[in-house]
N, C-alpha and C positions, 0 to 999 in steps of 0.2 A: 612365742615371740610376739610384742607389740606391734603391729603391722600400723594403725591409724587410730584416731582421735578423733570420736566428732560427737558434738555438742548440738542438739536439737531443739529447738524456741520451746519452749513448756515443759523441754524431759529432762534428765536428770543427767548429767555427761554420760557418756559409753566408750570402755575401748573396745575394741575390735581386735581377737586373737585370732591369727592365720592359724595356725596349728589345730582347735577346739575346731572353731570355727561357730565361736558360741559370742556374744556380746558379754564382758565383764562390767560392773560397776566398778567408781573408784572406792567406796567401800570394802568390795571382795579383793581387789588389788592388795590396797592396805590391810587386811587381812592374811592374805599371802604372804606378803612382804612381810609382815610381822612372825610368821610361823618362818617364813625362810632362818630371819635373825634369832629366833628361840631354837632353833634346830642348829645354827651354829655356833652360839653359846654354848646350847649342850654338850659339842664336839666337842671346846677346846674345857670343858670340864672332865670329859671324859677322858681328854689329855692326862689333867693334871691328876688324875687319879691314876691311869697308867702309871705314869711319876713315880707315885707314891711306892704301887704296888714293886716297881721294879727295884724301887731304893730296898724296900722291904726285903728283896729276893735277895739280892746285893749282898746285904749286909749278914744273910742268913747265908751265903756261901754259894747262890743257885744259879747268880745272875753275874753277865761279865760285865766290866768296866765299861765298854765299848757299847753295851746292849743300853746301861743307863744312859750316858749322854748323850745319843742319841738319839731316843726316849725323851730327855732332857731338853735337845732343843727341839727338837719337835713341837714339844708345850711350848716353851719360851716362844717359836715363832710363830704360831697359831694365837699367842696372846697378844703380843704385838700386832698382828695383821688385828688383832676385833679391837685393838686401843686404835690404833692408824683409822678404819671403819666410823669408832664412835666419835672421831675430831673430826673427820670428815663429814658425819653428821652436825653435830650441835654446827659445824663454821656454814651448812650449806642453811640450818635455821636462822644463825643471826644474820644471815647474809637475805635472806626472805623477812627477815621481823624490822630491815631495813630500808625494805621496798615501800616506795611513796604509793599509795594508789591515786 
């Protein structure tokens, strides 16, 4: 967790994490942040590949009705939340690419 923010005359910003108790850069942040969003893409792929697998079992006699859909929305709402996510990014950019300095 982000505990504080401080900016030093000559240094490069630093957060400060209670938990490490280590100083991160906004670099390593944003690197973070970005494995976070690649880790949860993966997920809702891995979703849709369960999907798959289950229609597959389905149709071959193995899987019940009840087991696909909801398997089914499962994905559906895991893809939903990352589309909800990516609007909420791009509206937080144009909303920054708006900013006067």
């Amino acid at each position: 967790m982000i505990t504080n923010v401080t900016v030093g005359a000559g240094q490069p910003s630093r957060l400060i994490e209670s938990a490490a108790g280590q100083a991160v850069t906004p670099s390593e942040v944003t690197k973070s942040f970005g494995e976070f969003l690649k880790t949860a893409i993966d997920g809702v792929n891995e979703q849709e590949h369960a999907v798959s697998k289950v229609t597959d079992r389905f149709i071959l006699g193995q899987a019940d009705v009840s087991e696909v859909m909801i398997t089914a929305e499962q994905a559906q709402l895991s893809l939903q939340l990352t589309s909800q996510v990516r609007n909420k990014v791009i509206e937080a950019y144009h909303e920054i690419m708006r900013m006067q300095l």
